[in-house]
C-alpha positions in Angstrom: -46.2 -61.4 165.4 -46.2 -60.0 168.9 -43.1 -58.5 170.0 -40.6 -60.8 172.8 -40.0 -60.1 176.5 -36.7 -57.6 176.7 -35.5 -59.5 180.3 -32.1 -57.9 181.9 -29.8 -60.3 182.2 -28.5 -60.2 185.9 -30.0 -56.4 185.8 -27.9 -54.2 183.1 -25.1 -56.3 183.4 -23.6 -54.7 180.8 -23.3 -51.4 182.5 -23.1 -52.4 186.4 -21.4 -55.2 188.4 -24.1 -58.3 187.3 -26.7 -59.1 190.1 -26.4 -55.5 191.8 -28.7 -53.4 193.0 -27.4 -50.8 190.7 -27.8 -53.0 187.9 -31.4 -54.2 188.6 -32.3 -49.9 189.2 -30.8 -49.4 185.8 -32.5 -52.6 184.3 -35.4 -51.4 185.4 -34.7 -47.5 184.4 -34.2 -48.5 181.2 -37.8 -50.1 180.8 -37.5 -54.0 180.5 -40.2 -56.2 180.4 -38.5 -58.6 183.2 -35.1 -59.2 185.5 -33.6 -62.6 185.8 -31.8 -63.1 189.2 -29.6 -66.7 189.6 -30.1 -68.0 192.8 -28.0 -69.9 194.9 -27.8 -71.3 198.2 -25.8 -70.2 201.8 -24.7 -72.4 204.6 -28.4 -71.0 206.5 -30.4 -72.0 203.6 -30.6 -68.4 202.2 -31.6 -67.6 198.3 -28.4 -65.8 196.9 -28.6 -63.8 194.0 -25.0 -65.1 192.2 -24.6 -66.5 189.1 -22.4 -69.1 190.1 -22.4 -70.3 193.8 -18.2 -69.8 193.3 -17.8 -66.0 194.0 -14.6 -64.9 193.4 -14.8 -63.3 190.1 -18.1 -61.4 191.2 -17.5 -60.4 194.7 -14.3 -59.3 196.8 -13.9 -62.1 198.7 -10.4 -63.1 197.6 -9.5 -59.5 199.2 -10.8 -60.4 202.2 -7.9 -61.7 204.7 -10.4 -63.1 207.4 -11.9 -65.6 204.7 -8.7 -66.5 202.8 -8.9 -69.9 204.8 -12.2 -71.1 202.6 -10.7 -71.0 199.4 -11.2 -74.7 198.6 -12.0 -76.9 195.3 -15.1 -78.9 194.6 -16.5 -80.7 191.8 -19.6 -79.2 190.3 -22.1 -80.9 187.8 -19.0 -83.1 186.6 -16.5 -79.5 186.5 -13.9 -79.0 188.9 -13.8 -74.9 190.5 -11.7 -73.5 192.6 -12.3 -70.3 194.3 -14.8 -69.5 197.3 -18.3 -70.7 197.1 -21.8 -69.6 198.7 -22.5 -72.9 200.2 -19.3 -72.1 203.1 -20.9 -68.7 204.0 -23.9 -67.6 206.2 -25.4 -64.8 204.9 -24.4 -62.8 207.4 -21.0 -63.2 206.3 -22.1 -63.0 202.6 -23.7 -59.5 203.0 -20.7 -57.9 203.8 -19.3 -58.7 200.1 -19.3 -56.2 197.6 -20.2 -57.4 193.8 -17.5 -56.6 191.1 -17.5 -56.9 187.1 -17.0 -60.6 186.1 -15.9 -59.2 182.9 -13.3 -56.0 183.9 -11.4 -56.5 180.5 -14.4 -56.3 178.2 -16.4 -54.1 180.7 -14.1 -51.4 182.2 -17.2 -48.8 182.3 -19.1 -51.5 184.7 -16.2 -52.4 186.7 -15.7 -48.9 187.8 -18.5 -49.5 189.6 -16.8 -52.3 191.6 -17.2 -52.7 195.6 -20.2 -50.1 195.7 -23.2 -52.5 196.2 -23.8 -55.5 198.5 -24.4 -58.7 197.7 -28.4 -59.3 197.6 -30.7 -61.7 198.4 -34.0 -63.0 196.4 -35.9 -61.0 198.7 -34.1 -57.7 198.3 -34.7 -58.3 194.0 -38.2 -59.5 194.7 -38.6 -56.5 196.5 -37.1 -54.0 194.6 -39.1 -55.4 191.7 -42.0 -54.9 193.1 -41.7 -51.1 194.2 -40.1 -50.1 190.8 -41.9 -52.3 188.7 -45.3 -51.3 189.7 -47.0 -55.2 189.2 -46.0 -54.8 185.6 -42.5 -55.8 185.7 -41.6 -59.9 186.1 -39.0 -61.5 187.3 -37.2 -64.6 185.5 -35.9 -66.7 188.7 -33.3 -69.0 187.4 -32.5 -71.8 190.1 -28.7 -72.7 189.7 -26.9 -76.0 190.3 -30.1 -77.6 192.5 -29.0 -81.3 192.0 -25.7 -80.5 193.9 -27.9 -78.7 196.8 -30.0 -81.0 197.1 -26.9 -83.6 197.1 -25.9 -81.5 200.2 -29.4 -81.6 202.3 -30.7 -78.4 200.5 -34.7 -78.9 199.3 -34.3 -75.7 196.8 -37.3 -76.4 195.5 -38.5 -75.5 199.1 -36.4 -72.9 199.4 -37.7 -71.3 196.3 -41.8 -71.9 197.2 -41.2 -70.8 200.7 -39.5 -67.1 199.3 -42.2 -66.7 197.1 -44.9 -67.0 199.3 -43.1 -65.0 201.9 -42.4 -62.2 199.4 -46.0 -62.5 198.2 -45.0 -63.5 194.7 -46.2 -66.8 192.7 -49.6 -66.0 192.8 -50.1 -65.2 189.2 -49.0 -61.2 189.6 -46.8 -59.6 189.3 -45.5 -61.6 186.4 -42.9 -65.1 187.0 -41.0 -67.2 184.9 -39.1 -69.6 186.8 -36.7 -71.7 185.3 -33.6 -74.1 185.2 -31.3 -76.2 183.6 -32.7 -78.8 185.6 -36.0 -80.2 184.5 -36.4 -81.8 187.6 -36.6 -78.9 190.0 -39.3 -77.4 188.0 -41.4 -80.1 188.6 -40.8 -80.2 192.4 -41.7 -75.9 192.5 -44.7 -76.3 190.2 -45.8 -79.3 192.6 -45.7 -76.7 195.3 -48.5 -75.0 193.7 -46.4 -71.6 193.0 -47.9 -70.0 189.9 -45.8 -69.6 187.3 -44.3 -70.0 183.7 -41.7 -72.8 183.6 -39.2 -72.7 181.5 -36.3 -75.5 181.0 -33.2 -73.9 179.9 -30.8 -75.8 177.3 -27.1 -75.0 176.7 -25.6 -75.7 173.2 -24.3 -79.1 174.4 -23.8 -81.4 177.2 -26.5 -83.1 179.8 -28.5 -81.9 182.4 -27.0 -82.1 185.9 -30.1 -84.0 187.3 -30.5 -86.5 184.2 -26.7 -87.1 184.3 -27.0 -87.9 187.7 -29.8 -90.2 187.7 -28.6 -92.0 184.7 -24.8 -91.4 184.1 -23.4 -91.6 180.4 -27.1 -93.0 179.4 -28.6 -89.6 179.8 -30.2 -87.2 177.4 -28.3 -84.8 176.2 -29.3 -81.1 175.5 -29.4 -81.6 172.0 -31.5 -84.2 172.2 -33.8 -82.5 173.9 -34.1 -79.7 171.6 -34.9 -82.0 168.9 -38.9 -83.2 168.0 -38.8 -86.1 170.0 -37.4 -84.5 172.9 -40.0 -81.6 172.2 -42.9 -83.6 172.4 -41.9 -85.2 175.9 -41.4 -81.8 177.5 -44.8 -80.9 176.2 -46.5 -81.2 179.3 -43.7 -81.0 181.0 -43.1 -77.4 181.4 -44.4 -74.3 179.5 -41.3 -73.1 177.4 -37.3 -73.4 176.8 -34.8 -71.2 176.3 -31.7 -72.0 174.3 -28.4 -70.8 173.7 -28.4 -68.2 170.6 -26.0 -70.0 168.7 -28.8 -72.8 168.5 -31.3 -70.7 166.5 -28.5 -69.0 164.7 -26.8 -72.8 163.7 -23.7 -71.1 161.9 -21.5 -73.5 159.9 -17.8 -73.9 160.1 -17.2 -70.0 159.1 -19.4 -68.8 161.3 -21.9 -67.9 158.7 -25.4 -68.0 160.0 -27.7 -70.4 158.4 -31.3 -72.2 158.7 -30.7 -75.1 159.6 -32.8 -74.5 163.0 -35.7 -75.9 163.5 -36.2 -75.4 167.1 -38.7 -72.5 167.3 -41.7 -73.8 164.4 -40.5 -77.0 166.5 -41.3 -75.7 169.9 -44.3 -73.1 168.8 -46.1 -76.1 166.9 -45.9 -78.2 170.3 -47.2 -74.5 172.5 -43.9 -74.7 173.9 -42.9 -70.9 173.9 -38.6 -69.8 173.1 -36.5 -67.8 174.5 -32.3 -67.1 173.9 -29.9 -66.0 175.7 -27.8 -64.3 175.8 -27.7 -61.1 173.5 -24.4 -59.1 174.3 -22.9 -56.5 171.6 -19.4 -57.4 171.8 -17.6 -58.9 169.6 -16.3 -61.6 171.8 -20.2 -62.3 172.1 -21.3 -62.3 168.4 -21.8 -64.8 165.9 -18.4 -64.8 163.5 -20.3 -63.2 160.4 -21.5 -59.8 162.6 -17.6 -59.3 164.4 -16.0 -55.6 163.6 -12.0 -56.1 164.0 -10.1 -57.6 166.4 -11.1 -55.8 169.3 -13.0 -58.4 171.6 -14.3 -55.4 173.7 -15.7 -53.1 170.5 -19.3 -53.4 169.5 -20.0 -55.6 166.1 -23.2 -55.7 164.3 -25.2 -56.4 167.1 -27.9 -55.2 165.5 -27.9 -57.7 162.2 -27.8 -60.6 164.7 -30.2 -59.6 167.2 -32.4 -58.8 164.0 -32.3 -62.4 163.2 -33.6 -63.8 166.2 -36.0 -61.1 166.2 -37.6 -61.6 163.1 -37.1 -65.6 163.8 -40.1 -65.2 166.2 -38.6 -65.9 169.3 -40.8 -65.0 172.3 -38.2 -63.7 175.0 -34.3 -62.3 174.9 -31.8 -62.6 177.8 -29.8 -58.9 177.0 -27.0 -57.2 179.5 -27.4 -54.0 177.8 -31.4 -53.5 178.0 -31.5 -50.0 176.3 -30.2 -51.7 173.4 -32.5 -54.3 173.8 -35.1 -51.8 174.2 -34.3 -50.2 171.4 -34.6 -53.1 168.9 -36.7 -55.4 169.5 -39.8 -53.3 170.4 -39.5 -51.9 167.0 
C-alpha cells in the first residue's frame, strides 16, 4: 500500500497564523508532500489566499478604524455572516492586513505570532512553492464559495486558469490538485485545459452550493454523493474526493469508531482516489473514543485515530501540524 500525500492545511496552521507566509515556510520546513491555499476573491478580481472570504477572525481588520464602516452582513451558500469580507476590499487595501490565529484559545503558541505577516495572494504561495519546493512540492488549490462569485460577476474559474498560466503552474509540474466543494467549477477549470488532479470535496452533510442553487430543496446532498450511486456519476467527473474524517471514521452514538464506511473500497473500486481532512491533535478535533480529559486545547490520541485512516488506505491527509503528520503516516 503506498503511503498518502501529508498536505499542510493552510501551511502549519497549527503552529502559525493559517494561510501565512510563516506557516507555508514552516509547512514546507517540515517536509510535506503538498500546501493547500483557499482562495477567494477581491473587489479587482484578485486570488486571496483566506479561508473564508469573511476576515475578521483571521486578519486585523476589525482593529482597523478607517475600515470600521464595511462591517456588513451577507448571506453566504444559504448562512448568514457578519463581519468584513474580501469581496469589499481591493487588494491594495487587503495587503495592508496582517493574518491572526483563528483559533487563539486552542492555539495560544500560533497566535503569538499574530500581526507579523501580510495577507498573501495565490501568486505569492505559488511562488513561494516553487522556490522552496524545488518542482517536488504541490499545491492543493481549494476554490472557496465560487457559485456566490460568480453570482456577483466573478468568472473564478477564469480567475483561477488565468493565475495558473501566469504563474507557470497547470502544466503537469510541479505537482496540482485543484479542488472544491463545488463540482461545477471543476468542470469550468478543467475545460480551460489547466492540468491537473480534481478533486470534489464533501462535508459530512448538507448540499453543494452550486447544486442547491440550480435546483433548490431537490438537490443532492453530500451524503448522497458519497454513496455508490453518487460514486459512479462522479466517475468521470473528476479524479478524486475528499471527505470529512468523521465519514471514514462513521462513529456511533458514543463516539466509538466503527466500519460502517464504505466510502474508500467505494471510491478506489470506481479509480476515484480519497482524501480527509482535517487531522488536528486536539481534543476538540478528535473522534470521542481518542479524547484525554477535558481540556479542549491538550493533545488526545491523535495517533490511534490518524492510525485508522492510515491503515484505512486513504490516499491524502489534510494535517495543521505537518511534523506530526510527517511523523506518522510515512511510517
Amino acid at each position: 500500500m503506498s503511503r498518502p500525500l501529508v498536505i499542510g492545511h493552510r501551511g502549519a496552521s497549527g503552529y502559525r497564523p493559517e494561510h501565512s507566509r510563516s506557516a507555508y515556510e514552516l509547512a514546507l520546513a517540515m517536509g510535506v508532500d503538498a500546501v493547500e491555499p483557499d482562495v477567494v476573491v477581491s473587489r479587482d478580481g484578485v486570488l486571496v489566499v483566506r479561508h473564508e472570504n469573511e476576515i475578521s477572525g483571521t486578519t486585523d481588520v476589525a482593529d482597523r478604524p478607517e475600515f470600521a464602516g464595511r462591517r456588513t452582513t451577507k448571506l453566504i451558500d444559504g448562512v448568514q455572516w457578519s463581519g468584513w469580507f474580501v469581496e469589499d476590499f481591493t487588494w491594495g487595501e487587503l495587503s495592508t492586513l496582517r493574518c491572526r490565529e483563528r483559533l487563539p484559545k486552542l492555539r495560544p503558541g500560533s497566535a503569538a505570532h499574530d500581526d507579523r505577516d501580510p495577507v498573501l495572494r495565490l501568486r505569492d504561495v505559488l511562488d513561494l512553492v516553487r522556490v522552496r519546493g524545488g518542482g517536488e512540492v504541490g499545491v492543493v488549490l481549494e476554490i472557496k464559495h465560487a457559485t456566490f462569485f460568480a453570482d456577483r460577476g466573478w468568472d473564478v474559474a477564469e480567475l483561477v486558469a488565468a493565475e495558473l498560466g501566469a504563474a507557470g503552474w497547470g502544466q503537469g509540474a510541479p505537482p496540482l490538485t485543484i479542488e472544491s466543494f463545488e463540482q461545477t467549477v471543476l468542470g469550468h477549470v478543467r475545460a480551460r485545459g489547466v492540468s491537473a488532479t480534481f478533486v470534489y470535496l464533501l462535508e459530512a452533510s448538507g448540499a453543494p452550493a452550486d447544486l442547491v442553487a440550480r435546483d433548490g430543496v431537490d438537490a443532492a446532498t453530500y451524503a448522497s454523493l458519497a454513496a455508490p450511486e453518487g460514486l459512479d456519476a462522479l466517475r468521470d467527473a473528476v479524479d478524486g474526493i475528499s471527505v470529512h474524517k468523521r465519514m471514514l471514521l462513521a462513529p456511533d452514538t458514543r463516539g466509538r469508531v466503527t466500519d460502517r464506511s464504505r466510502i474508500i473500497p467505494d471510491a478506489h473500486a470506481r479509480g476515484l482516489s480519497v482524501f480527509t481532512w482535517t487531522c488536528r491533535p486536539e481534543n476538540a478535533f478528535l473522534t470521542p473514543q481518542f479524547r484525554n480529559g477535558l481540556d479542549r486545547a491538550a493533545r488526545g490520541d491523535w495517533q490511534g485515530e490518524w492510525a485508522l485512516l492510515r491503515d484505512a488506505g486513504v490516499d491524502g491527509v489534510f494535517v495543521d501540524h505537518p511534523d506530526l503528520g510527517v511523523d506518522l503516516f510515512r511510517r
